[in-house]
C-alpha positions in Angstrom: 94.5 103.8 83.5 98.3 103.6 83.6 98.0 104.5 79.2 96.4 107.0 80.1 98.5 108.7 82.1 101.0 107.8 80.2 99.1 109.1 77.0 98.7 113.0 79.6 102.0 112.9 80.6 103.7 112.2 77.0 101.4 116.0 75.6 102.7 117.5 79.0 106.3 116.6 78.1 105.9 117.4 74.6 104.3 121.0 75.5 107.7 121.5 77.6 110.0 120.5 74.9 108.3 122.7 72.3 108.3 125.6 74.7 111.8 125.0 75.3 113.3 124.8 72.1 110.9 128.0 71.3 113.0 130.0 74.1 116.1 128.5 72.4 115.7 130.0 69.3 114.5 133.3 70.3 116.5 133.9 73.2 119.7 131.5 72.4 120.7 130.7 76.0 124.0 129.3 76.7 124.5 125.2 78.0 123.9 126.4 81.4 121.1 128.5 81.2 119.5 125.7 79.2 120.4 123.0 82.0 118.8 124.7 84.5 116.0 126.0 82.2 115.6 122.2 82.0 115.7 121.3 85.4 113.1 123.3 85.9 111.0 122.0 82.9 111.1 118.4 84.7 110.2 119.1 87.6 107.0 120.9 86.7 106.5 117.6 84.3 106.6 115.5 87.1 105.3 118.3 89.5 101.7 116.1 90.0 103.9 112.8 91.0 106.1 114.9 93.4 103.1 116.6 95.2 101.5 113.1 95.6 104.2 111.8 97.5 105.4 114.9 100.1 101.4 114.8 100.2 101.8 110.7 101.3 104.8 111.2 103.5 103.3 114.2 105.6 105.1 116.8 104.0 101.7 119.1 103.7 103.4 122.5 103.4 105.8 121.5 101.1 103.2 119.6 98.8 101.5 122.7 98.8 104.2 125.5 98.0 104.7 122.9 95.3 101.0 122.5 94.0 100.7 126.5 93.7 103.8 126.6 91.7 103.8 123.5 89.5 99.8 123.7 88.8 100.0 127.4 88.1 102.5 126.6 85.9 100.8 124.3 84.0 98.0 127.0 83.3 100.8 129.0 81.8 102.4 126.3 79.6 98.9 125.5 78.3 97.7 128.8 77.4 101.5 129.5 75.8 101.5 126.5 73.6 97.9 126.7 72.5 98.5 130.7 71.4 101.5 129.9 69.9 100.1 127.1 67.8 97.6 129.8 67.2 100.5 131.7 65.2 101.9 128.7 64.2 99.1 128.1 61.9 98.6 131.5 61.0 101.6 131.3 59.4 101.1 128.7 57.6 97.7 129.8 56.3 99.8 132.6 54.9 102.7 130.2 53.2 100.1 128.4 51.6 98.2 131.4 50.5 101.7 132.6 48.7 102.5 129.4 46.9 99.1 129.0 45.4 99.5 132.6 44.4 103.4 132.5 43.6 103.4 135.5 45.8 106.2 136.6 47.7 104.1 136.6 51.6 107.0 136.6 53.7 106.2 140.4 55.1 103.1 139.0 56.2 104.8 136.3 58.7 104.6 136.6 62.2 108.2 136.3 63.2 109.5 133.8 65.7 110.0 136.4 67.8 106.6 138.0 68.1 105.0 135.0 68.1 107.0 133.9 71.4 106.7 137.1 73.6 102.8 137.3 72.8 102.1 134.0 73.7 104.3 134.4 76.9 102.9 137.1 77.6 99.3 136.6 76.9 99.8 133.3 78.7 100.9 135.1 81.8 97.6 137.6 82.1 95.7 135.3 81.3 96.6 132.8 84.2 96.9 135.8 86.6 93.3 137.2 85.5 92.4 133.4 85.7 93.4 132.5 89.5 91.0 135.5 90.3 88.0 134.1 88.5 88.3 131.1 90.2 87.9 132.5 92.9 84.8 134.2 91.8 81.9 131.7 92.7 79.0 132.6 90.8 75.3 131.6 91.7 73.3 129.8 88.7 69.7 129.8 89.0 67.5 127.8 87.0 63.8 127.0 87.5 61.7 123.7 86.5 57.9 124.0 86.3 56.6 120.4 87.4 53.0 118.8 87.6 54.7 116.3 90.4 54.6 118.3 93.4 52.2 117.0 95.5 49.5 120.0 96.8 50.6 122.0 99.3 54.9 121.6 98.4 54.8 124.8 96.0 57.9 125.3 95.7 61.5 122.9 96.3 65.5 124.7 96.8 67.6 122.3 95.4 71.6 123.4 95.5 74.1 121.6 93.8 77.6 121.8 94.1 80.5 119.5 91.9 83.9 119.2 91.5 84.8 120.7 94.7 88.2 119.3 94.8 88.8 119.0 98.5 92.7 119.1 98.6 95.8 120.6 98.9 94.0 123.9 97.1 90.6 124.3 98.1 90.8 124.7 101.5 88.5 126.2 104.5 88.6 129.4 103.1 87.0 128.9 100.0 84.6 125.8 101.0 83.2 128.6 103.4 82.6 130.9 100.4 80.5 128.3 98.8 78.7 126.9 101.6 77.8 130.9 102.4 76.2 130.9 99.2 74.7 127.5 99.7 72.7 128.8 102.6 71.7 132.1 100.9 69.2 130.0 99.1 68.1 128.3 102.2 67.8 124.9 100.3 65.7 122.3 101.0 68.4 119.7 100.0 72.2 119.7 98.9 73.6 117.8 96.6 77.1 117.2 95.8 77.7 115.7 92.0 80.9 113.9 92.5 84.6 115.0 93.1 83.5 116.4 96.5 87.6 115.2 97.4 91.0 115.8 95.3 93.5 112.9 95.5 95.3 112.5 99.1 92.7 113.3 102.0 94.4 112.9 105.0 94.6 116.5 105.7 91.1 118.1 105.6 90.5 118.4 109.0 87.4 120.4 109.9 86.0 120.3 106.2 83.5 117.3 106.8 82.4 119.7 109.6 81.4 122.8 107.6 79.6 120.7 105.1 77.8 118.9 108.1 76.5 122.0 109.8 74.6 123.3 106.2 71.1 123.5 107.5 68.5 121.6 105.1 65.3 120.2 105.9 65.0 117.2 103.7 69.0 116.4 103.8 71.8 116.0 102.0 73.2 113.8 99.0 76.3 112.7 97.3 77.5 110.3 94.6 81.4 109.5 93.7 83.1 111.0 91.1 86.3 109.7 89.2 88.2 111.8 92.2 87.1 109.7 94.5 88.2 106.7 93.1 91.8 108.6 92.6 91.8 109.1 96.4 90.8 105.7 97.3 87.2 105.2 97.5 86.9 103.8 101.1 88.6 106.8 102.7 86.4 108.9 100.3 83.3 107.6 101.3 84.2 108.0 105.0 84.3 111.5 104.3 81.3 111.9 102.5 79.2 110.4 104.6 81.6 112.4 108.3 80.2 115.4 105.8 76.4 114.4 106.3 75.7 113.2 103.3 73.9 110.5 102.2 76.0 108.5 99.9 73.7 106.9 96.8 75.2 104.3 95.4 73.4 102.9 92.3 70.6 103.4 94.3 67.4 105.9 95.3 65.9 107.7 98.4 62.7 109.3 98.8 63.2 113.1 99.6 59.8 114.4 100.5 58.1 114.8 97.6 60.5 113.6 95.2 62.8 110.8 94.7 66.8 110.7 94.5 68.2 108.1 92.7 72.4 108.3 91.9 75.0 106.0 90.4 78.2 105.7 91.1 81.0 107.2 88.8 82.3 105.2 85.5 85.1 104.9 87.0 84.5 102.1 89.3 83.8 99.7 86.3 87.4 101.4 84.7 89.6 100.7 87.9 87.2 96.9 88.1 85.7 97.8 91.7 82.2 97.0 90.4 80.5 95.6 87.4 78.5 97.6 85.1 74.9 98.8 86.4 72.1 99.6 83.9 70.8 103.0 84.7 67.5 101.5 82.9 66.6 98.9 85.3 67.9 101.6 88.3 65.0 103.8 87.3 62.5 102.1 85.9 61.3 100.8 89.4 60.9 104.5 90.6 57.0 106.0 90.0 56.7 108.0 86.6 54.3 110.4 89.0 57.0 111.3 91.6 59.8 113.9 90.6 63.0 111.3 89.5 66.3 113.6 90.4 69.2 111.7 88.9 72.7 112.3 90.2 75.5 111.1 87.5 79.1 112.6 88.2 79.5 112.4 84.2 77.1 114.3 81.5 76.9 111.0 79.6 73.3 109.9 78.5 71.9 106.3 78.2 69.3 106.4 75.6 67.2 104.0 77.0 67.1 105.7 80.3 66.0 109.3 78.8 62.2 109.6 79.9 62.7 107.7 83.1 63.7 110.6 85.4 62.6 114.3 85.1 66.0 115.9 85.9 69.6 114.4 85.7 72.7 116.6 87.4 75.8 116.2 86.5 79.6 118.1 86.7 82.6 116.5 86.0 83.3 118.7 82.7 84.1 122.5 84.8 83.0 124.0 80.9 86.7 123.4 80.1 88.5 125.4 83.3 90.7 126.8 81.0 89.6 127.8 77.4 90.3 127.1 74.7 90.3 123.7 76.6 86.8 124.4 76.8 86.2 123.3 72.9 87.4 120.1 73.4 84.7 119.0 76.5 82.3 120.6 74.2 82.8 118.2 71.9 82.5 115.3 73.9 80.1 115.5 75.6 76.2 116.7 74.6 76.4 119.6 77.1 79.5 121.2 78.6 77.8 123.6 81.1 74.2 124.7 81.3 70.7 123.0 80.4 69.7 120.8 78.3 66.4 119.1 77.0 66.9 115.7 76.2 63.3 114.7 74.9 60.4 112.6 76.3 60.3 114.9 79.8 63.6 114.6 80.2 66.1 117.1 81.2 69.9 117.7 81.7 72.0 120.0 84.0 75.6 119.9 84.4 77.4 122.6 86.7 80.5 124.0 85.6 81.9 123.1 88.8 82.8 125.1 92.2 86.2 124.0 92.7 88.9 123.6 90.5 91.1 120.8 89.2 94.8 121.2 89.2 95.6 124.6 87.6 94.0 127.2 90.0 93.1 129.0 87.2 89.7 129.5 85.4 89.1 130.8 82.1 85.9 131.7 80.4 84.7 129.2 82.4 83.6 130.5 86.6 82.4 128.2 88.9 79.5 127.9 90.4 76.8 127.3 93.0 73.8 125.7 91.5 69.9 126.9 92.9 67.2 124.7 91.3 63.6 125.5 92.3 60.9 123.1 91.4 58.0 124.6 91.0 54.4 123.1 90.9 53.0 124.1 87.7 49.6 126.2 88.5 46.3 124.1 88.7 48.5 120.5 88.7 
């Protein structure tokens, strides 16, 4: 864990020393404008460590002026290096091109200059249009046609939410915007796919309440997501379960007419809480005639367990938050955001998320409220 925040905050450093020796060359600042230039550069490197600990010692307001800035920031810094890099190989797309062809292709350059303001600027609408469409919680509906609803249950509201973030950021306000959309539905049971809290969680007073009074009539239910384990699992689980969730744990529940089996976030075996737990011998115990829901924070697949539950939710990847970030949680996993048939009746979901992580910025990427109805299939 500690190399690999070592590994993150290396790239963050790196994407501060490259922005400011770009500045230095097209703006050529004096010594003093370039000490406190950065000044300013190390704090925002070290802006996550700082928040932790006014966040630890009770200094709320502060670690929250400071969140706004430093993580909105970051969004900036981002989006600015990865445009520029952009240029930076457009350029030398275009240097190549003229030495294979002995042609004289400097005209064709973008200048240091150009290429700086864009991507400043660019970098700056984009993180402005992006805190809005964060904000913007969108409702995804998706429907499942199933022979496993017993006669008479023709129809089950399932809402999912992930990746809350419960912090510093998402606060009342906007947990009350997605619980409103949450009882639109009028589900008969909400689930919450991991990273329900953000770090510290000492100061979400009145949260676990909201969450608590969401009427369902077959209940509510949670797994852990790496966040929780960030924000020390015991207090997490405390305030999971205050929320009125019921917490599944490498385990399963019977929900009506279906069954709920969950497993706790990869994490745990990272940080050496808890041994590894075969998802295989989890759900092969569980009735291939029942409707298997199966809650994993992470959109990862075990082969062997692909046939042995009907629908599998997941979050953890928010699509990217931020593209072009988005390409690179495409690539990791087998689905980003959205549906997926995995084979042999088995299917994947995995919800952009409804919070957000850090930056408070989305990009090509909104979050979301997930509405599943199962559906008895006619004549089943």
């Amino acid at each position: 864990m500690s190399l690999f925040f070592f590994i993150i905050f290396g790239l963050y450093g790196g994407m501060h020393v490259y922005l400011f020796l770009r500045a230095h060359r097209v703006l050529s600042f004096g010594l003093g404008t370039g000490i406190l230039l950065a000044f300013f550069m190390l704090i925002m490197v070290f802006a996550i460590l700082l928040i932790r600990i006014l966040e630890r010692h009770g200094y709320e307001y502060s670690a929250q002026a400071l969140s706004y800035i430093g993580y909105s920031w970051m969004a900036v810094i981002f989006l600015f290096f990865c445009t520029s890099l952009f240029f930076d190989f457009i350029n030398l797309v275009i240097r190549a091109v003229g030495d294979i062809s002995r042609l004289n292709v400097s005209g064709y350059l973008v200048s240091h200059r150009v290429s700086f303001f864009i991507s400043m600027i660019l970098a700056l609408v984009v993180s402005g249009y992006g805190y809005f469409e964060a904000k913007d919680i969108q409702t995804e509906r998706i429907t499942i046609e199933t022979s496993k609803l017993p006669q008479g249950t023709d129809r089950l509201t399932i809402a999912q939410i992930s990746d809350v973030h419960l912090g510093l950021i998402i606060r009342e306000q906007r947990l009350a915007r997605m619980l409103e959309m949450v009882r639109e539905a009028k589900p008969d049971i909400l689930l919450s796919t991991g990273d329900l809290v953000d770090a510290e969680i000492n100061h979400l007073t009145g949260l676990a309440e909201l969450l608590r009074e969401v009427p369902t009539t077959l209940g509510s239910y949670a797994i852990t997501g790496n966040h929780e384990y960030y924000a020390g699992i015991k207090k997490a689980i405390a305030f999971t379960r205050n929320a009125g969730f019921t917490l599944m744990q490498n385990s399963f529940v019977e929900a009506g007419p279906i069954i709920i089996a969950g497993v706790d976030d990869r994490t745990a075996i990272q940080m050496q809480i808890q041994e590894p737990v075969s998802e295989q011998e989890l759900l092969k115990k569980l009735p291939r005639d029942r409707f298997i829901l199966f809650l994993k924070h992470q959109p990862r697949i075990d082969p062997s367990a692909i046939g042995l539950f009907d629908l599998q939710l997941s979050g953890h990847t928010h699509k990217g938050q931020i593209f072009p970030f988005s390409l690179i949680t495409y690539s990791l996993y087998p689905s980003h955001a959205g549906i997926l048939d995995l084979g042999s009746g088995s299917l994947l979901y995995v919800n952009r998320g409804t919070g957000t992580w850090v930056p408070p910025v989305r990009f090509l990427a909104p979050p979301e409220v997930t509405i599943i109805e199962l559906v008895r299939k006619p004549g089943s």
